[in-house]
N, CA and C atoms as an extended XYZ file, in Angstrom:
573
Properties=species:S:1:pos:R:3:atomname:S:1:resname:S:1:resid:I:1 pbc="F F F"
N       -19.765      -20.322      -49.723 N   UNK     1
C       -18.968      -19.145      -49.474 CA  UNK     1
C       -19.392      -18.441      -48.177 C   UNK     1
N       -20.870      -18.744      -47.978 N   UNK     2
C       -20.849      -17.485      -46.483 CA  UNK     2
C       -20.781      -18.462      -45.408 C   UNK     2
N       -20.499      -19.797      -45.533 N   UNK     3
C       -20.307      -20.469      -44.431 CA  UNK     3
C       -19.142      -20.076      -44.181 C   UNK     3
N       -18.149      -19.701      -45.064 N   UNK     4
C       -16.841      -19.685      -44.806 CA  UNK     4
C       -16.714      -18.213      -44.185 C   UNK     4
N       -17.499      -17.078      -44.882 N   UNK     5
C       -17.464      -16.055      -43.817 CA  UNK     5
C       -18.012      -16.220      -42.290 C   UNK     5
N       -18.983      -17.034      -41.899 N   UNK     6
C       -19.302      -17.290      -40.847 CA  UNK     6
C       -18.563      -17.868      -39.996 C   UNK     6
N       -17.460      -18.602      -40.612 N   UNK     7
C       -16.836      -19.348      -39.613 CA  UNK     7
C       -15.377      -18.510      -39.199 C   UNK     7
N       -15.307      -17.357      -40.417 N   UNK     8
C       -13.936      -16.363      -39.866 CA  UNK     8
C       -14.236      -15.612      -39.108 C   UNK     8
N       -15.991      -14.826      -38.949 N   UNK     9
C       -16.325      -14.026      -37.989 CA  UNK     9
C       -16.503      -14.964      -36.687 C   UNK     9
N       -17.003      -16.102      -36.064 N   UNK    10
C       -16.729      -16.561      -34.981 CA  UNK    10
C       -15.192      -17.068      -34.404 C   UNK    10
N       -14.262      -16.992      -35.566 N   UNK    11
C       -12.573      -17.204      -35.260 CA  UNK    11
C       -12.287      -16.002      -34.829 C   UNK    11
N       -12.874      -14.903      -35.628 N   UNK    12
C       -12.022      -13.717      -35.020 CA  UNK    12
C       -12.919      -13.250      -33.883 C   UNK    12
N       -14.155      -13.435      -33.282 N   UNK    13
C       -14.352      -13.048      -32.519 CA  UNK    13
C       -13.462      -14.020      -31.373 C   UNK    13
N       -13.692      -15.347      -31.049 N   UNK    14
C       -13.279      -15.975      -30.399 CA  UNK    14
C       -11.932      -15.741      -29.985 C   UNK    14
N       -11.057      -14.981      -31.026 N   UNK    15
C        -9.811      -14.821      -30.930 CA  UNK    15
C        -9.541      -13.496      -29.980 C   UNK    15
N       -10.870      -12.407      -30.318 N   UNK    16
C       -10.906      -11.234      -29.373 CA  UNK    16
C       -11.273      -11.765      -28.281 C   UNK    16
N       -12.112      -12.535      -27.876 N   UNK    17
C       -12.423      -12.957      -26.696 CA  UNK    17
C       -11.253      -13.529      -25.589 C   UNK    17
N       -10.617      -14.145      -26.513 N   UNK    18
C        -9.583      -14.811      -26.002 CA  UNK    18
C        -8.452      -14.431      -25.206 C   UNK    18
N        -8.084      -13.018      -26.277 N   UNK    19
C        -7.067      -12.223      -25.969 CA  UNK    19
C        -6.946      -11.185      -25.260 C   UNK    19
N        -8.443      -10.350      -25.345 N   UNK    20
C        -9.238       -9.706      -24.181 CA  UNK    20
C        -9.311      -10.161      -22.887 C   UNK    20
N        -9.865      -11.557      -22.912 N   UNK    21
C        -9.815      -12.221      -21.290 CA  UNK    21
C        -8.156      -12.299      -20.615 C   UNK    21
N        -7.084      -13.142      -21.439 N   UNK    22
C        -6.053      -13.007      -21.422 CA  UNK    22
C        -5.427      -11.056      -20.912 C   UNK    22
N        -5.772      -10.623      -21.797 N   UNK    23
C        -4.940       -9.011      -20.937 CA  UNK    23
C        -5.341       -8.803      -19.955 C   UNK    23
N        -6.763       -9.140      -19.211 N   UNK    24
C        -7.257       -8.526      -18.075 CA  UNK    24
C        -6.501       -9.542      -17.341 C   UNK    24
N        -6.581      -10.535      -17.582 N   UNK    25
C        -5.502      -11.800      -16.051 CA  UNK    25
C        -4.171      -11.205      -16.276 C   UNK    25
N        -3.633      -10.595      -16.753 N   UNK    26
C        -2.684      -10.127      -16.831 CA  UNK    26
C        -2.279       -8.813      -16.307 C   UNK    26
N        -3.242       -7.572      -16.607 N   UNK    27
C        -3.397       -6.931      -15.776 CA  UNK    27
C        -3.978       -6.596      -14.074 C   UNK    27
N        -4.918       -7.832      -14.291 N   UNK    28
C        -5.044       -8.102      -12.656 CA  UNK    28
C        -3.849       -8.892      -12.062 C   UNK    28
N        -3.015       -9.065      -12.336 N   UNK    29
C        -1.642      -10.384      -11.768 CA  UNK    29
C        -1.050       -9.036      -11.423 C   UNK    29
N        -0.553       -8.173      -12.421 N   UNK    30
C         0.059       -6.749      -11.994 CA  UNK    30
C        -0.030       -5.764      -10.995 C   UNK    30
N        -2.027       -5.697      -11.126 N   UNK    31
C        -2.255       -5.399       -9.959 CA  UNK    31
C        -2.087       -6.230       -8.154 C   UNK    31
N        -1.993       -7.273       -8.729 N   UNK    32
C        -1.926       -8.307       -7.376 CA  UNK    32
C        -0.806       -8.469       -6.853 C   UNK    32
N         0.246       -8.430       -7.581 N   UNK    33
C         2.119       -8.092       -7.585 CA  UNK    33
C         2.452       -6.814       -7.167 C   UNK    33
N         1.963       -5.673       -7.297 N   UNK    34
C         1.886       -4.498       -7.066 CA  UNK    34
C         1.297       -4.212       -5.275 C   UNK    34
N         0.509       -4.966       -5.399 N   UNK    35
C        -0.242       -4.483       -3.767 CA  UNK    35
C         0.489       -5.392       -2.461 C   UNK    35
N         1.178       -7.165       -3.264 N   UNK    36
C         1.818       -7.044       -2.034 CA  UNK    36
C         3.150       -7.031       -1.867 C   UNK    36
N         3.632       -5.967       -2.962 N   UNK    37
C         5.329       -4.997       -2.888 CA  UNK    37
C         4.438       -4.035       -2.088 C   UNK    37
N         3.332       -3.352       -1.434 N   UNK    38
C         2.808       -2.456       -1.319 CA  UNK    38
C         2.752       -3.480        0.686 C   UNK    38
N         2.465       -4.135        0.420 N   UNK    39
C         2.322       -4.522        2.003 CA  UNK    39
C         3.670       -5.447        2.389 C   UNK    39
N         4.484       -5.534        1.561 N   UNK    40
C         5.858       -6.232        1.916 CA  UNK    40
C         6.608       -4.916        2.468 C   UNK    40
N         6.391       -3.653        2.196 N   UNK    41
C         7.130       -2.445        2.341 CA  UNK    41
C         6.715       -2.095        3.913 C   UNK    41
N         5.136       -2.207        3.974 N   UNK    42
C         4.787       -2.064        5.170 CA  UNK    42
C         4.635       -2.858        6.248 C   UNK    42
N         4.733       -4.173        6.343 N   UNK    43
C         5.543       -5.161        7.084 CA  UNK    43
C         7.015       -5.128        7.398 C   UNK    43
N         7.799       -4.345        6.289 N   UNK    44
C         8.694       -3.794        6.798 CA  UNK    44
C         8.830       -3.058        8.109 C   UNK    44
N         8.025       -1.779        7.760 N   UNK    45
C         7.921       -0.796        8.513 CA  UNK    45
C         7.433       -1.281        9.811 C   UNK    45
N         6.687       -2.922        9.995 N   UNK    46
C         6.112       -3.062       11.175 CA  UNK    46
C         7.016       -3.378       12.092 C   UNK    46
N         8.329       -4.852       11.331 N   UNK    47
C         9.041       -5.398       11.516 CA  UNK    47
C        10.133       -4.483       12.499 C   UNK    47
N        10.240       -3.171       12.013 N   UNK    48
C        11.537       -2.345       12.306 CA  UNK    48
C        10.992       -1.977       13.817 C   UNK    48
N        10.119       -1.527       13.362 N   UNK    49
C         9.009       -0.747       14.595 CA  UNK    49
C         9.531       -1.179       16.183 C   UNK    49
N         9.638       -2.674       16.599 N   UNK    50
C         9.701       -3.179       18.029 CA  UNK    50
C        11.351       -2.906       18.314 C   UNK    50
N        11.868       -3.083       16.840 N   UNK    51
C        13.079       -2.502       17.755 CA  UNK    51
C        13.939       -1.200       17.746 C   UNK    51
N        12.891       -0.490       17.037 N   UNK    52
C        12.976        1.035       17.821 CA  UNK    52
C        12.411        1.652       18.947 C   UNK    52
N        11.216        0.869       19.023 N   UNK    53
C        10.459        0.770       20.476 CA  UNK    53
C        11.836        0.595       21.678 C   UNK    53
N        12.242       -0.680       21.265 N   UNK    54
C        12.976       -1.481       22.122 CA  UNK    54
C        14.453        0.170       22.342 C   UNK    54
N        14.734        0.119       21.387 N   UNK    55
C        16.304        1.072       21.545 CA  UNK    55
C        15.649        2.088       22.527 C   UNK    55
N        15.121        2.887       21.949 N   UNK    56
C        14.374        4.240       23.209 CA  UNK    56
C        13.848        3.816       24.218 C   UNK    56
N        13.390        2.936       24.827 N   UNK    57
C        13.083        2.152       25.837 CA  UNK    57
C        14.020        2.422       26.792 C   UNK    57
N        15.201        2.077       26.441 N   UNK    58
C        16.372        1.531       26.968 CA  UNK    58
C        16.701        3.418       27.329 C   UNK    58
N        16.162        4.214       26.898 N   UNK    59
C        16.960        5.637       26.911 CA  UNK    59
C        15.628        6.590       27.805 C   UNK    59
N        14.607        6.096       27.408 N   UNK    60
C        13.256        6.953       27.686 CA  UNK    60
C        12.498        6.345       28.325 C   UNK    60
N        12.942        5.738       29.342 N   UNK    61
C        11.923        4.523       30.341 CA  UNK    61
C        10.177        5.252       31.058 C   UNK    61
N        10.627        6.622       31.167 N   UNK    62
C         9.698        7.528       31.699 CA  UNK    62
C         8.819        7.945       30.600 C   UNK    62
N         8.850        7.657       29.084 N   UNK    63
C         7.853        8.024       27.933 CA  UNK    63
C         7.324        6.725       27.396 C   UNK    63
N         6.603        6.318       28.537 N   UNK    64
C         6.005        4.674       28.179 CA  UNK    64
C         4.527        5.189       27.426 C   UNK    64
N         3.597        6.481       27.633 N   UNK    65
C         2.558        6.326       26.745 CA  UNK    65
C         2.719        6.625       25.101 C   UNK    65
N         4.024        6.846       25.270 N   UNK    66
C         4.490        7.272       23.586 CA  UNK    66
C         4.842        5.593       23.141 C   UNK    66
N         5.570        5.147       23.643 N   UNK    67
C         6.192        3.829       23.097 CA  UNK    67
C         5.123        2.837       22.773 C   UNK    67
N         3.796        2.918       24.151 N   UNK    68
C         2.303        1.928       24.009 CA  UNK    68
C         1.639        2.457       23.431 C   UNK    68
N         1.840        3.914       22.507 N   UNK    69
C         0.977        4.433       21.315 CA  UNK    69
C         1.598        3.198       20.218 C   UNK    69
N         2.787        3.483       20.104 N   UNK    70
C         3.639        2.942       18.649 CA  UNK    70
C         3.277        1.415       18.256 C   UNK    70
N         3.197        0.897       19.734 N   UNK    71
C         3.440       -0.512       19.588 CA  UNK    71
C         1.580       -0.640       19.251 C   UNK    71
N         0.428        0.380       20.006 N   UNK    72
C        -0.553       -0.502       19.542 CA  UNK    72
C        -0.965        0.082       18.251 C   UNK    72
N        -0.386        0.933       17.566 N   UNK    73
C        -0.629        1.429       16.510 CA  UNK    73
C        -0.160        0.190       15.495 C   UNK    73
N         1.143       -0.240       15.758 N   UNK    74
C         1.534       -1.306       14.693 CA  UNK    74
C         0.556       -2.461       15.148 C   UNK    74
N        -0.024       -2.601       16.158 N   UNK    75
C        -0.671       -3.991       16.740 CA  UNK    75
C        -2.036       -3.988       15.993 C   UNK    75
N        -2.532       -2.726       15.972 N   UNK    76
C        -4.088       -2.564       14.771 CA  UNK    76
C        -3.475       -2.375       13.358 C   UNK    76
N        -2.575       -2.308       12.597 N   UNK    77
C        -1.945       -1.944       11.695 CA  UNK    77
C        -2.098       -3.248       11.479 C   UNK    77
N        -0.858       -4.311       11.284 N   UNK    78
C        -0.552       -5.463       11.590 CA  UNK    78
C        -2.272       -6.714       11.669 C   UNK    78
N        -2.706       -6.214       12.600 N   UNK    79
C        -4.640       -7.041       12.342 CA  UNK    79
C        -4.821       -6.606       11.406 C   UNK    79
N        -4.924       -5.659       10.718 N   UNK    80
C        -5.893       -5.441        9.300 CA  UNK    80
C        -5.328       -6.152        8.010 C   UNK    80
N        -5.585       -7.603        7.834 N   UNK    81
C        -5.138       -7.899        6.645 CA  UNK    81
C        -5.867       -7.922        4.993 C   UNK    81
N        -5.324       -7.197        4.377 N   UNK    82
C        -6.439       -7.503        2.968 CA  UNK    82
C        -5.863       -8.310        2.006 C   UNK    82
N        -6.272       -8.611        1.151 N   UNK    83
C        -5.583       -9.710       -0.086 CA  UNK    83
C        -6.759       -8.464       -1.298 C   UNK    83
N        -5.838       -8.369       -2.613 N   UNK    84
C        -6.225       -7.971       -3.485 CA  UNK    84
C        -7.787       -7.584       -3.910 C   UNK    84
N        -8.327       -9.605       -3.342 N   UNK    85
C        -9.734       -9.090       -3.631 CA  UNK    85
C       -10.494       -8.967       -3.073 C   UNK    85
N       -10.037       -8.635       -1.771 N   UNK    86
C       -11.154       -7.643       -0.662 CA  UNK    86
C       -10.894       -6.314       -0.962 C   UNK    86
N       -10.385       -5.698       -1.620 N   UNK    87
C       -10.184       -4.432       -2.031 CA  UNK    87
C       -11.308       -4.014       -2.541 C   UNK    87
N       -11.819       -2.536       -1.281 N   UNK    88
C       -12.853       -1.550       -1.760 CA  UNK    88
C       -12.432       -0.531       -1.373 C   UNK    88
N       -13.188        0.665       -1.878 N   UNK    89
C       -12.524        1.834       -1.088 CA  UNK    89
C       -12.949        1.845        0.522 C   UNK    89
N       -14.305        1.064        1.189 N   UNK    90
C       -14.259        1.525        2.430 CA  UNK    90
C       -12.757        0.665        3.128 C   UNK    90
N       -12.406       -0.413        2.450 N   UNK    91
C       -11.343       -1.495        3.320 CA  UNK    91
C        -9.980       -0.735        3.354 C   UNK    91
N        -9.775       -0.396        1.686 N   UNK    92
C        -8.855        0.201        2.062 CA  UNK    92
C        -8.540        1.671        2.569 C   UNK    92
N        -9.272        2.157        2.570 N   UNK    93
C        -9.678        4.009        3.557 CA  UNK    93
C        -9.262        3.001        4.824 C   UNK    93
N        -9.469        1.993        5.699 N   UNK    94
C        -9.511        1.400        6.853 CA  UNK    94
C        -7.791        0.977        7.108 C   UNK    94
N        -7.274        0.474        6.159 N   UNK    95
C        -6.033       -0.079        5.927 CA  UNK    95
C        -5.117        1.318        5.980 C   UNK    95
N        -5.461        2.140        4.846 N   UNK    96
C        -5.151        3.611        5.054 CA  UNK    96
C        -4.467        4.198        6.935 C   UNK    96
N        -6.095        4.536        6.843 N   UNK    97
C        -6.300        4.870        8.605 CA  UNK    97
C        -4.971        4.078        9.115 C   UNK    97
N        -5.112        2.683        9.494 N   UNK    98
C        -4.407        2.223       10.531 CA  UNK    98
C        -2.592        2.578       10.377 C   UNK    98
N        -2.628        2.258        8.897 N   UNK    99
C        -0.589        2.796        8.819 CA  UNK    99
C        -0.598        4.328        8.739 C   UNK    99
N        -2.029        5.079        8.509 N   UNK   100
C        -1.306        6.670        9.075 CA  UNK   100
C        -1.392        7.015       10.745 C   UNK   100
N        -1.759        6.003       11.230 N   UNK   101
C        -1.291        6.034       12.683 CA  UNK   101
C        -0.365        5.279       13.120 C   UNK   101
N         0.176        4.813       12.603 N   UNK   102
C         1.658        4.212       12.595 CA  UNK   102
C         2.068        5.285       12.571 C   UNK   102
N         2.448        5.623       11.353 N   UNK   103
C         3.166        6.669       10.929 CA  UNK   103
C         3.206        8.092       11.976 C   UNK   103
N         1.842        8.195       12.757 N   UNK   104
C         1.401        9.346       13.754 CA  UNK   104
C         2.515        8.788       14.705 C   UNK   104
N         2.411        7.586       15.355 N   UNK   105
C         2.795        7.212       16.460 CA  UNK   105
C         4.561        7.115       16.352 C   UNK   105
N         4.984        6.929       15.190 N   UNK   106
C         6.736        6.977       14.732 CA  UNK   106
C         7.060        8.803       14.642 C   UNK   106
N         5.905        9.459       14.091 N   UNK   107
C         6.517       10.568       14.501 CA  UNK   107
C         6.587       11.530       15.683 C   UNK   107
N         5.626       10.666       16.551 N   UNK   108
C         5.670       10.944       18.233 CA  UNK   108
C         7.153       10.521       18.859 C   UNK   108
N         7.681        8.720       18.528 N   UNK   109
C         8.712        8.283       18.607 CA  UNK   109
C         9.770        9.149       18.422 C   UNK   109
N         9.826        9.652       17.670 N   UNK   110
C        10.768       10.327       16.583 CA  UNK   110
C        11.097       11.645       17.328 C   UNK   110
N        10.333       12.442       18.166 N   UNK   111
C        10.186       13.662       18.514 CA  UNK   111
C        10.422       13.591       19.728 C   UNK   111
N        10.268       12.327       20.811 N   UNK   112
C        10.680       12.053       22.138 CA  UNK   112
C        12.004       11.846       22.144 C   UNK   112
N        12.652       11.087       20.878 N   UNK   113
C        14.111       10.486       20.990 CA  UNK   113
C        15.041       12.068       20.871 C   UNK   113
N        14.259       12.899       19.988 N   UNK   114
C        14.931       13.970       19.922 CA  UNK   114
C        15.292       14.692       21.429 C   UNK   114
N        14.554       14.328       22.343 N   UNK   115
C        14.656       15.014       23.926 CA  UNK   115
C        16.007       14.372       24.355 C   UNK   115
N        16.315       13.593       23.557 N   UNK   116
C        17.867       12.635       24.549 CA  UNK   116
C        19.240       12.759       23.451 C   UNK   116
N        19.564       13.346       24.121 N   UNK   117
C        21.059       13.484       22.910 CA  UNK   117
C        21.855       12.576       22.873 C   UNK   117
N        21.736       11.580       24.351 N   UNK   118
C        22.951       10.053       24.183 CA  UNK   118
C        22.162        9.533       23.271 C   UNK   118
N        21.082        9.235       22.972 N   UNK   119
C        20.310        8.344       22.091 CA  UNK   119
C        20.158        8.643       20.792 C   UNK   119
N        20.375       10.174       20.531 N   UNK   120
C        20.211       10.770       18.939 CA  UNK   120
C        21.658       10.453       18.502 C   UNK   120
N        22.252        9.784       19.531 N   UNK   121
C        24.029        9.610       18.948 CA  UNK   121
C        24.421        7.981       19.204 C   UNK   121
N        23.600        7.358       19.339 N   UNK   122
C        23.891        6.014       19.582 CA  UNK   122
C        23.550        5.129       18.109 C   UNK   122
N        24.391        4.047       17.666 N   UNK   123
C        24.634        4.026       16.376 CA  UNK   123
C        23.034        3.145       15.750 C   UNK   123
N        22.555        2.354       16.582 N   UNK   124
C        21.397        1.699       16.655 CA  UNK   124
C        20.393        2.737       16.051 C   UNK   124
N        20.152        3.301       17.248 N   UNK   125
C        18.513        4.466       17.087 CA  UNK   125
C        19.260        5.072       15.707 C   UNK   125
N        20.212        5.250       15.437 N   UNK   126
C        20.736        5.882       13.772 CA  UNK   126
C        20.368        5.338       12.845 C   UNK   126
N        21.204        4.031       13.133 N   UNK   127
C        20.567        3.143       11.534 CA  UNK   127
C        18.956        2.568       11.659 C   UNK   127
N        18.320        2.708       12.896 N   UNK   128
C        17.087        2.241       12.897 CA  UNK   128
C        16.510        3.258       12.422 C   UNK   128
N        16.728        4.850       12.557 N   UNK   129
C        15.987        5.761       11.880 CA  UNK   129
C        15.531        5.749       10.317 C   UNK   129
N        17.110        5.325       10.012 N   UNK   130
C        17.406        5.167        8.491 CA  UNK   130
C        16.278        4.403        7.994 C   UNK   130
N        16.721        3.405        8.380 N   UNK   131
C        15.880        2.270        7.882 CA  UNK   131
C        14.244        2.735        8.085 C   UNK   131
N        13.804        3.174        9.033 N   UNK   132
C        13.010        3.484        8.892 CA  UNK   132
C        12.266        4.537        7.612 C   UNK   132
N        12.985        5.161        7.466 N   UNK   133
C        12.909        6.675        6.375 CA  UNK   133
C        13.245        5.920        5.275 C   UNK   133
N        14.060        5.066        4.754 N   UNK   134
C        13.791        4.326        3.488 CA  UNK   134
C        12.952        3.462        3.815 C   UNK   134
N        12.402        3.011        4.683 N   UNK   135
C        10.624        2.153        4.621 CA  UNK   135
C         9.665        2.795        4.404 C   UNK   135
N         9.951        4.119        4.699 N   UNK   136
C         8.566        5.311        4.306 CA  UNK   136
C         8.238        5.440        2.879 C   UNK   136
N         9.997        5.866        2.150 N   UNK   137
C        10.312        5.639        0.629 CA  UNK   137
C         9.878        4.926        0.033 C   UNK   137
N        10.339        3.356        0.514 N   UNK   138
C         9.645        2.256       -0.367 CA  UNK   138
C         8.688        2.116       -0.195 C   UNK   138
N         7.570        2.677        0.667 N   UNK   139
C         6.395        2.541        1.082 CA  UNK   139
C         5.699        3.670       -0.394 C   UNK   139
N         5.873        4.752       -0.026 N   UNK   140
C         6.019        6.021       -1.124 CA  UNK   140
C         5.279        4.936       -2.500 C   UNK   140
N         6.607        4.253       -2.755 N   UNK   141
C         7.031        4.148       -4.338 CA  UNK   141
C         6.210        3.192       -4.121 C   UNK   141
N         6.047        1.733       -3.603 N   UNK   142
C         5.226        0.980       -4.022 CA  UNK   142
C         3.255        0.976       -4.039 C   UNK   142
N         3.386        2.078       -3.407 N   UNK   143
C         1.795        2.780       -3.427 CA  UNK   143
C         1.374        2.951       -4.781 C   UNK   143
N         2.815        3.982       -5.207 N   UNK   144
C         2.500        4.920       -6.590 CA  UNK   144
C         2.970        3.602       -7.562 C   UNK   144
N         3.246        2.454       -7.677 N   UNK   145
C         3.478        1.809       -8.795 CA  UNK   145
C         1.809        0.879       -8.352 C   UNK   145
N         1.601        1.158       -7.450 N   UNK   146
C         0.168       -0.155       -6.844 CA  UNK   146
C        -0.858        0.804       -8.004 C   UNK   146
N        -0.823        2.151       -7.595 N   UNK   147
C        -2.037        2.874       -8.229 CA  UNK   147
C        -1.475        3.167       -9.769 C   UNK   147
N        -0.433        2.825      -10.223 N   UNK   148
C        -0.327        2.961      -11.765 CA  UNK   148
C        -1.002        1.556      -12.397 C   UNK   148
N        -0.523        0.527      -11.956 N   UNK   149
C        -0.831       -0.680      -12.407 CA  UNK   149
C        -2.613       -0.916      -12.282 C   UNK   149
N        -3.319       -0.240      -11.223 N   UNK   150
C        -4.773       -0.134      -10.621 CA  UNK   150
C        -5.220        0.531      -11.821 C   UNK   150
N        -4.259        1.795      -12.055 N   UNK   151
C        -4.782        2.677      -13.345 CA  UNK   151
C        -5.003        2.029      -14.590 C   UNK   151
N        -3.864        1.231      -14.957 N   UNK   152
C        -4.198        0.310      -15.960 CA  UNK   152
C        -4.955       -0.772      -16.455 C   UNK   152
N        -5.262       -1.552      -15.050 N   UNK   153
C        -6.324       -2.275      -15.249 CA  UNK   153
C        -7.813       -1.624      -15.075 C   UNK   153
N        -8.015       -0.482      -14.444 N   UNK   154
C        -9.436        0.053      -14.605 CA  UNK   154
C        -9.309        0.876      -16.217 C   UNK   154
N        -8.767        1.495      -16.565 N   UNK   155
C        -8.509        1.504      -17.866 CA  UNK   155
C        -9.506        0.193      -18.344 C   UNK   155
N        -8.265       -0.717      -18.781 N   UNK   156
C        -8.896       -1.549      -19.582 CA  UNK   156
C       -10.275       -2.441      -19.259 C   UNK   156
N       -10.373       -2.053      -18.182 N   UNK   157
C       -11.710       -2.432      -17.325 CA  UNK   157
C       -13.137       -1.835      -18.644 C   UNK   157
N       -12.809       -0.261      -18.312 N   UNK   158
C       -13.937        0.655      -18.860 CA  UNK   158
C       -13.966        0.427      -20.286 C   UNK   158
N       -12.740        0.739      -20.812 N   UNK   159
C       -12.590        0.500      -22.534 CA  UNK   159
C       -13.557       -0.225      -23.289 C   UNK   159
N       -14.084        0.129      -24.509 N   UNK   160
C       -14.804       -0.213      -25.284 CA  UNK   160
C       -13.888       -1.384      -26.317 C   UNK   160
N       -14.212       -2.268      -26.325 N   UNK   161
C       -15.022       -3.278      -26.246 CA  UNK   161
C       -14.965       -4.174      -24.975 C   UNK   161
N       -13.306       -4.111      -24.405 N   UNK   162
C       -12.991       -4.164      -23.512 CA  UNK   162
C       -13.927       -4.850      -22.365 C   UNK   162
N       -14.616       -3.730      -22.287 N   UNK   163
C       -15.532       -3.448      -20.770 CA  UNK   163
C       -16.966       -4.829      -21.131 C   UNK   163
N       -17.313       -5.396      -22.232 N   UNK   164
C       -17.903       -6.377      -22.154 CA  UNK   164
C       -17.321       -7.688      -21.811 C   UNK   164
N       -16.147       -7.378      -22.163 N   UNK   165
C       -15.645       -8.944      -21.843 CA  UNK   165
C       -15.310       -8.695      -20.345 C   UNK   165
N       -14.657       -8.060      -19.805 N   UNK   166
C       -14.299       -7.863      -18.370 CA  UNK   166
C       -16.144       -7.938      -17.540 C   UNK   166
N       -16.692       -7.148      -17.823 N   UNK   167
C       -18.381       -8.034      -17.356 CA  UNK   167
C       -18.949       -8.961      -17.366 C   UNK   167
N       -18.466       -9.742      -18.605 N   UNK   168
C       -18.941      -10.891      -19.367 CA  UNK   168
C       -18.387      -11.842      -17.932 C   UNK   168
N       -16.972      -11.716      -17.606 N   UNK   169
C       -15.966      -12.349      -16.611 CA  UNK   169
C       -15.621      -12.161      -15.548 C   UNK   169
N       -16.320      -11.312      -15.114 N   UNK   170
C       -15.895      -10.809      -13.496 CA  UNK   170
C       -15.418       -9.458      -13.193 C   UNK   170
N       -14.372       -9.218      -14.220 N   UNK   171
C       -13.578       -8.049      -13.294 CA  UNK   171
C       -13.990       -6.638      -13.683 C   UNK   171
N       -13.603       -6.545      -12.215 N   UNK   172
C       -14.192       -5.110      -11.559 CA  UNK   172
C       -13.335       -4.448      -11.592 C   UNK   172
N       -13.064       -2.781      -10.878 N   UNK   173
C       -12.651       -2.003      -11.154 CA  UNK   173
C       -11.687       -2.403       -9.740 C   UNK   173
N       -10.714       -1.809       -9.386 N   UNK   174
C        -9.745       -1.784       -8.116 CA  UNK   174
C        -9.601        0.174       -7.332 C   UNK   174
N        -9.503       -0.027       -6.210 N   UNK   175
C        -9.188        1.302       -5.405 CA  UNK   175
C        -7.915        1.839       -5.539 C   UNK   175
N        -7.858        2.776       -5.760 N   UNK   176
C        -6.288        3.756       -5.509 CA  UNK   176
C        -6.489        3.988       -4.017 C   UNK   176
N        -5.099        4.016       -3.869 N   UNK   177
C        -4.488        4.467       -2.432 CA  UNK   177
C        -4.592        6.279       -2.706 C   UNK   177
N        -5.074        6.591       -1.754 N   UNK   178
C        -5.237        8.635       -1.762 CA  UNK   178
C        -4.501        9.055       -0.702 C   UNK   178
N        -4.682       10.158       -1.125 N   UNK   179
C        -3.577       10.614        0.132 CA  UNK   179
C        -4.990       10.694        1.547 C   UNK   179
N        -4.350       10.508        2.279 N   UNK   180
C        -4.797       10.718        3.745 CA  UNK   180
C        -5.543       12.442        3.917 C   UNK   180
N        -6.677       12.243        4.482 N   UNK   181
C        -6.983       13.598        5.273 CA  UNK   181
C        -6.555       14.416        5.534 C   UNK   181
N        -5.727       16.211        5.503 N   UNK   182
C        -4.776       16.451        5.982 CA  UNK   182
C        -3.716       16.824        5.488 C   UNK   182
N        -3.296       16.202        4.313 N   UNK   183
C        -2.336       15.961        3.475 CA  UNK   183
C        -1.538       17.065        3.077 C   UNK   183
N        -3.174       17.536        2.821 N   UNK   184
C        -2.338       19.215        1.859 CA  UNK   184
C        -2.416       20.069        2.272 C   UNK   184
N        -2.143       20.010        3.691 N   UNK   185
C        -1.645       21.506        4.446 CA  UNK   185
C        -0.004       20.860        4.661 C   UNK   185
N         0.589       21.890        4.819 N   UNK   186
C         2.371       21.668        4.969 CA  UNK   186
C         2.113       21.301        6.890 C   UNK   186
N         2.998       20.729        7.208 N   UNK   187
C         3.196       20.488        8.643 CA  UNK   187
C         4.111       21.601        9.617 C   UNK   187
N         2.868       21.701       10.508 N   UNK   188
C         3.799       23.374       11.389 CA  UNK   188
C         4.861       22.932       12.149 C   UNK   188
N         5.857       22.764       12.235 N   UNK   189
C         7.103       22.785       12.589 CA  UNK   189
C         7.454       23.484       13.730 C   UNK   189
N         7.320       23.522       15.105 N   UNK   190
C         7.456       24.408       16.363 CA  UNK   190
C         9.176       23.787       17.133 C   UNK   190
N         9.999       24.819       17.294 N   UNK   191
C        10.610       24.378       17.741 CA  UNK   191
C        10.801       24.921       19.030 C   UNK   191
């Protein structure tokens, strides 16, 4: 008789083991699906970048240190590549950095084109704006679904019993994306 209990307590452990290891590959796949909707958004944003460079070019030939901000901002942007499991907070604080100077250098873009009124009316620099401002969006959203899914697997990371088998196996905890330096002051607006 207690062989037979012995052999249901190593089934059911084996079975926790099993199913435990199983949720964490599962929640790390989520997280790994999550981060590159998170850099497919911002390859977007890189993609768009040369040919908004390119349109104002054509309008603002005399604002070349604004345009060789943009372009080397996406050019260090663009070098920094991470994959899931180089993810730390110093890499990604670094990854951070480089697309909020993108972002610095598009809203320099953004503020020169405003000096030219044929160009704030030309149908190009329009829909390139657009597009741009829903790349910010999807940029937005796939951050905040990167750090829900991050949430969930450090969750089950820490969790009791959880947290032995995820030690037992490797996995570690993952970085949230934060807001940038800065953040939470409102932006002064001078016109």
């Amino acid at each position: 008789m207690k062989k037979w209990i012995w052999i249901a307590v190593v089934v059911i452990v084996a079975i926790f083991i099993f199913s435990s290891y199983n949720g964490f590959v599962s929640k790390e796949e989520a997280v790994n699906t999550a981060w590159s909707n998170v850099e497919t958004q911002y390859q977007r944003r890189s993609d768009l970048i040369p040919n908004l460079v390119n349109t104002v070019k054509g309008y603002a030939a005399h604002e070349s240190q604004t345009l060789e901000s943009v372009t080397e901002a996406r050019s260090k942007a663009t070098s920094i590549n991470l994959t899931v499991d180089e993810l730390t907070p110093e890499t990604l604080a670094a990854y951070q950095q480089a697309q909020g100077e993108v972002r610095s250098a598009l809203g320099r873009l953004i503020a020169v084109a405003e000096q030219y009124p044929d160009l704030k009316a030309n149908q190009n620099f329009i829909e390139l704006q657009a597009q741009l401002e829903g790349t910010e969006n999807r940029i937005s959203v796939a951050r905040k679904a990167f750090n829900e899914e991050a949430q969930r697997y450090n969750t089950a990371v820490r969790r009791f019993p959880g947290n032995l088998i995820a030690g037992l196996f490797g996995f570690a905890r993952k970085p949230y994306f934060e807001a940038a330096e800065g953040t939470d002051a409102a932006p002064e607006v001078q016109i």
